[in-house]
N, C-alpha and C positions, 0 to 999 in steps of 0.2 A: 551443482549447487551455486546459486546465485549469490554474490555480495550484498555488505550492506549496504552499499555504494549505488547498485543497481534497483536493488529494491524500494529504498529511497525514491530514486528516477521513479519507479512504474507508480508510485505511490502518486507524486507528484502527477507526474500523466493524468492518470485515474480523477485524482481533484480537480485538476484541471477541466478535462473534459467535462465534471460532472457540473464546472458553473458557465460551461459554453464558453471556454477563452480557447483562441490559438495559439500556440506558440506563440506566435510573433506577440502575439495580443498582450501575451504572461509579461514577454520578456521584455514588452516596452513599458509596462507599469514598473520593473523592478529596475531599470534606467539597464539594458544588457543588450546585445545582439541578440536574435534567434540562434546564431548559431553555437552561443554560448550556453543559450537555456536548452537546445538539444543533447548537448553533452551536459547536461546535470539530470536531463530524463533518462540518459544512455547508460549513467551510473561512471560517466567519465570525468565528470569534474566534482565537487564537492562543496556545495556552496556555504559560507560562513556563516554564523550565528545570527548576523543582521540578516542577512539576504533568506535563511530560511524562514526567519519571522516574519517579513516583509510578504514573503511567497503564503506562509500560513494565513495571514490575513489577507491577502487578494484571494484567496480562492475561501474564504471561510470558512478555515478548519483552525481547532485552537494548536500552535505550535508539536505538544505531543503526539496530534493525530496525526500528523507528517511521519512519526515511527511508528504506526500503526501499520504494516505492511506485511504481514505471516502470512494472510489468505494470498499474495503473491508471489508468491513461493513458487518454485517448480512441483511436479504430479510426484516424486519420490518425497521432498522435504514436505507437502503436506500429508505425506499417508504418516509419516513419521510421526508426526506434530500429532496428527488425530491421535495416533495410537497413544501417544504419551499423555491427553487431557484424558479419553477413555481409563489410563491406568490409576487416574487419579480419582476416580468418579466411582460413590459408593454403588451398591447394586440397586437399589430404589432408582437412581440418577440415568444408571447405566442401562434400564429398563426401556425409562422416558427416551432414552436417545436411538437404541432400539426400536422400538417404534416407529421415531421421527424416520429415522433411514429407513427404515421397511416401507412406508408408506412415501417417500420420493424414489423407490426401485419400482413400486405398483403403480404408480401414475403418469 
């Protein structure tokens, strides 16, 4: 089971890559070394409330997207997770989702 610490990092990673920065790229706009924004993707360091703000808007997510990080999870913590939104899903819901999964097993 992954920390929040680390998931965090993958988070960041993920954003990052998704607006085309390197590392190095990230971590010169936030005034840091590379080798410091590696240990904040590695879930080794922990960056401050400025620095994460700063990081949410270089890559253009709004601050709370930055905790948006469950589908990064490990292959146990997300069966888990499915299982526990599936238990909350009435049967109409739980149909529709049904479905959706049967039809990405068939294609």
């Amino acid at each position: 089971m992954q920390n929040a610490n680390e998931l965090l990092g993958k988070r960041i990673r993920e954003l990052r890559k998704r607006v085309g920065l390197t590392q190095e790229q990230l971590a010169e706009q936030l005034g840091i070394d590379q080798k410091h924004m590696s240990r904040i993707e590695l879930g080794k360091s922990y960056p401050s409330l400025d620095r994460l703000s700063k990081i949410a808007e270089t890559v253009g997510a709004p601050l709370p997207g930055l905790f948006k990080f469950r589908h990064l999870s490990d292959e146990e913590d997300l069966h888990k997770q499915a299982a526990d939104m599936l238990q909350q899903l009435g049967q109409k819901d739980l149909k529709k989702v049904y479905r959706i999964l049967e039809a990405f097993l068939e294609g």
